[in-house]
C-alpha positions, 0 to 999 in steps of 0.5 A, a space after each residue: 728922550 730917554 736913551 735905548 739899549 741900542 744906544 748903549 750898546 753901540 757906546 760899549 762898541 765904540 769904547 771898546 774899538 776905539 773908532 766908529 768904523 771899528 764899531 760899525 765892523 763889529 756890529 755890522 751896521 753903518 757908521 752913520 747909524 753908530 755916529 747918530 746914536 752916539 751923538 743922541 747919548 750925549 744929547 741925552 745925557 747932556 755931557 760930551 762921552 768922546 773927544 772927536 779929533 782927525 785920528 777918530 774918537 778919546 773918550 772923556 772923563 765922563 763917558 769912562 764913567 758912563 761906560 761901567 754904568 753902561 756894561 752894567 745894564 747890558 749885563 743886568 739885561 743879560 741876567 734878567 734872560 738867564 733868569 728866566 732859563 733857570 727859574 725853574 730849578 735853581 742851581 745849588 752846592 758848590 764852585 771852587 774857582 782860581 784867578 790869576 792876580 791880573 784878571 782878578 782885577 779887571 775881569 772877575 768881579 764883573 763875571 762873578 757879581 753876574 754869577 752870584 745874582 744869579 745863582 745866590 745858592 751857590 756857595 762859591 770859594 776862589 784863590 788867587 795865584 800864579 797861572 802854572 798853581 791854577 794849572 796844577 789844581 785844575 788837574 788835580 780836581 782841586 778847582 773846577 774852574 779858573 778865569 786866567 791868562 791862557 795864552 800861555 797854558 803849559 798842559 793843553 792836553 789836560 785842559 780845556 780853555 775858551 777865550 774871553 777877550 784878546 788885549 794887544 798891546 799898546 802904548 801908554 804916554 802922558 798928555 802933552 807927550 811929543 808921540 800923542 799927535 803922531 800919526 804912527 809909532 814905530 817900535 823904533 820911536 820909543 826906543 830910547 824912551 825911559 820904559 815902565 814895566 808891569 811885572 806880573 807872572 801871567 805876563 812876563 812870556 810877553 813882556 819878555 817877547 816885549 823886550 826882544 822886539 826892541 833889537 836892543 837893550 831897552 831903557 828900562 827906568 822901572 820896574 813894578 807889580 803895580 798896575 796903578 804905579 804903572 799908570 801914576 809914573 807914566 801920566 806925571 811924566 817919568 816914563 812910558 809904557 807898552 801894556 795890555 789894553 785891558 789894563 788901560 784906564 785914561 786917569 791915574 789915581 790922582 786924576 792926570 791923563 794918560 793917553 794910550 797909542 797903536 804901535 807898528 810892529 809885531 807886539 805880543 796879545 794877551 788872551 784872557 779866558 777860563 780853563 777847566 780840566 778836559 774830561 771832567 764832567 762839570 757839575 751844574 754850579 761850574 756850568 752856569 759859571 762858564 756859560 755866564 762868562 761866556 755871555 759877559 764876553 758877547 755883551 762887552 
């Protein structure tokens, strides 16, 4: 029997919540109608997606590589609808767009590809910088659109900002550390751990907040820009680290395991969405733009 969109689509659910409880909430159906789906995906596709254990579910190495292929279609779906809607009068001209280094990575290029099959005659220009650059070109009229961490917009008086997705933070630790199996972390648990640190300019007002949270000075044993250096120090074991839960990805380049935790305590999010400047009237290109990121937002 070949798998169904529902079926994917409570795989996407589970993956993104964690639980099937979580999923079930989400999608506001049972638990026992999420539990047999996914165990008719994996009949199905004859791998094993999850590792079942008494805290819920870990998703294994191949059900990561399942989940793009499963966001993809969901996607493909969704441009197959809004091809329809615009078939009629394909959108043309131009659409100069802004990203800041973190959401370029792990947020744009899916937006964008969906944006481009859908819109082939737009010619579409984006650059790269700092959130308060991509503020400062957005009033300017500059840009006619940014995808950016907005939690920390400096003129939400000038600017017009939707949220896409919100990523708590969460702990990240190698496979085999003594905090995997605990049934909760506490602030105070890590306290003394060797901390690896993601120095990035959309995030730094958190990190920061990060930082006071521990009510003393933390044991910071490195600090990078690099989200991949990130994840190679801490899964061969040199530190751990609090990050976003977008950046998480349960491997390392190298293919070593990295395990991500929940942490008790009041720990910053990060808000990921588009901005454009309030008032301007969009042209038709930045439109389809901000309604495609926002369906993107609904199917993940």
């Amino acid at each position: 029997m070949a798998f169904t969109l529902k079926q994917l689509r409570y795989f996407v659910a589970v993956c993104e919540e964690g639980t099937v409880s979580g999923a079930a909430q989400t999608l506001a159906i049972s638990q026992s109608a999420v539990t047999e789906a996914i165990k008719d995906l994996e009949g199905d596709l004859g791998v094993t997606l999850f590792d079942r254990h008494p805290r819920g579910l870990n998703i294994t190495h191949r059900g990561h590589q399942f989940l793009r292929h499963a966001q993809a279609i969901l996607a493909n779906v969704q441009d197959a609808r809004h091809a329809f809607e615009t078939a009629d009068s394909e959108t043309s001209g131009s659409l100069h767009l802004g990203v800041t280094s973190l959401v370029a990575g792990y947020v744009l290029s899916d937006i964008l590809a969906r944006y481009k099959r859908a819109n082939p005659a737009v010619e579409v220009t984006a650059i790269e910088d700092s959130a308060d650059y991509l503020e400062h070109l957005l009033i300017g009229g500059e840009l006619d659109v940014a995808v950016m961490v907005i939690s920390h917009l400096r003129d939400r008086m000038a600017l017009q900002a939707e949220i896409l997705e919100v990523s708590p933070y969460r702990l990240w630790l190698p496979l085999g550390h003594d905090l995997a199996n605990r049934d909760s972390i506490e602030l105070t648990d890590i306290a003394d751990e060797p901390l690896i640190m993601l120095m990035m300019d959309e995030i730094e007002e958190a990190t920061a907040r990060l930082l006071d949270a521990f009510g003393a000075k933390p044991n910071v044993a490195f600090r990078t820009r690099s989200v991949e250096a990130v994840r190679n120090l801490v899964a061969t074991g040199s530190g751990i680290a609090l990050l976003p839960d977008l950046v998480y990805r349960p491997w390392s380049l190298e293919g070593d395991r990295i395990v991500s935790r929940d942490v008790s305590g009041s720990l910053p999010v990060v808000q990921v969405g588009i901005a454009w400047r309030r008032g301007l009237a969009l042209n038709r290109a930045a439109r389809d733009f901000i309604g495609i990121a926002q369906s993107s937002h609904q199917t993940r």
